[in-house]
C-alpha positions in Angstrom: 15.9 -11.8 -24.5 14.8 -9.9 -27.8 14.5 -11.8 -31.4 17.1 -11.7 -34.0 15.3 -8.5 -35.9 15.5 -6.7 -32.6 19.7 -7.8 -31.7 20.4 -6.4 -35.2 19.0 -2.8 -34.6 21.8 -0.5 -35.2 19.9 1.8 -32.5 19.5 -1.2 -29.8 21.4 0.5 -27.1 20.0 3.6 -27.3 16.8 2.2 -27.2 17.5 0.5 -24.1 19.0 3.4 -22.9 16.0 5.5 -23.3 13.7 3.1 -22.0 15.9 2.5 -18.5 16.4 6.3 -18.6 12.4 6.8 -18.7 12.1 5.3 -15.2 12.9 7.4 -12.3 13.7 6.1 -8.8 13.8 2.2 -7.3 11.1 0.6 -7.9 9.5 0.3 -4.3 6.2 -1.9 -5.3 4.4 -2.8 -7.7 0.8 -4.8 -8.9 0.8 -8.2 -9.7 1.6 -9.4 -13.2 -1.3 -10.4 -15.5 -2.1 -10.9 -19.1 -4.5 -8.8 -20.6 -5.6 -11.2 -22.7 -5.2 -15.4 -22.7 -2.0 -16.7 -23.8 -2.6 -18.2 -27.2 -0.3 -20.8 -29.3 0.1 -22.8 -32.5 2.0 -25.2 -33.6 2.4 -26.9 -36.8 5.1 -29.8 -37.6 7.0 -29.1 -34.4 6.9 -25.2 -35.0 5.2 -22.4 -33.5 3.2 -20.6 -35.9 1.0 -18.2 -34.1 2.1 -17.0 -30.4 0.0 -13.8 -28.6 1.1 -12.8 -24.8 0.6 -9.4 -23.5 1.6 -8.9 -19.7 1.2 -6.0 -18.2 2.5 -4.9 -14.4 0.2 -2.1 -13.4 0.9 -0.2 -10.5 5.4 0.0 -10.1 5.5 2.7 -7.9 9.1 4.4 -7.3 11.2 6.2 -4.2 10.3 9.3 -5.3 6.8 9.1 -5.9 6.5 8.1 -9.5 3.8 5.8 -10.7 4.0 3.6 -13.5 2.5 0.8 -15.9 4.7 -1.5 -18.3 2.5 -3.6 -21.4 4.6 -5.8 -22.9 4.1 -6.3 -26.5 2.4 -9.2 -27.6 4.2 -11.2 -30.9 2.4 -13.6 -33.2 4.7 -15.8 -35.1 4.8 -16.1 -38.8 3.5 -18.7 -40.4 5.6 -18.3 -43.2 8.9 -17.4 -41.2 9.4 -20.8 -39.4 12.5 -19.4 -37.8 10.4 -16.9 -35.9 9.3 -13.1 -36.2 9.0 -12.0 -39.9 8.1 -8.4 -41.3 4.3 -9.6 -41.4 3.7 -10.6 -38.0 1.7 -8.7 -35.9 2.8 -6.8 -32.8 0.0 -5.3 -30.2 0.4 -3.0 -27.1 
């Protein structure tokens, strides 16, 4: 589920952690999933170069009343990292 850069953060757990601690309640409902922009991809000699995604549920509502809205990053694969992510890839939110 998360890159290589992300499984090697000494602070992953916590991280998750926070985020699952963030979110009060069952989630009772929620929008439909949709990207905020089109899906775009490259590919080059059998590699992905250039990837951008950014889904986004709108609208979770919780048990207890809570409202809330995920964005999922969007990740743009480095063309000069052929293995995936590299420090000069872009990330949006």
């Amino acid at each position: 589920m998360f890159c290589d850069i992300s499984r090697e953060s000494p602070t992953i757990d916590e991280e998750i952690d926070a985020a699952l601690d963030f979110l009060t309640g069952k989630i009772t409902s929620h929008d439909s999933i949709q990207n905020l922009n089109p899906s775009e991809e490259s590919v080059r000699n059998g590699k992905i170069v250039f990837f951008d995604n950014s889904p986004s549920i709108r609208g979770i509502k919780t048990d207890n009343q809570e409202v809330y809205e995920s964005i999922l990053l969007a990740l743009k694969v480095s063309k000069n990292n052929p293995d995936g992510f590299s420090p000069d890839s872009k990330s949006y939110v």
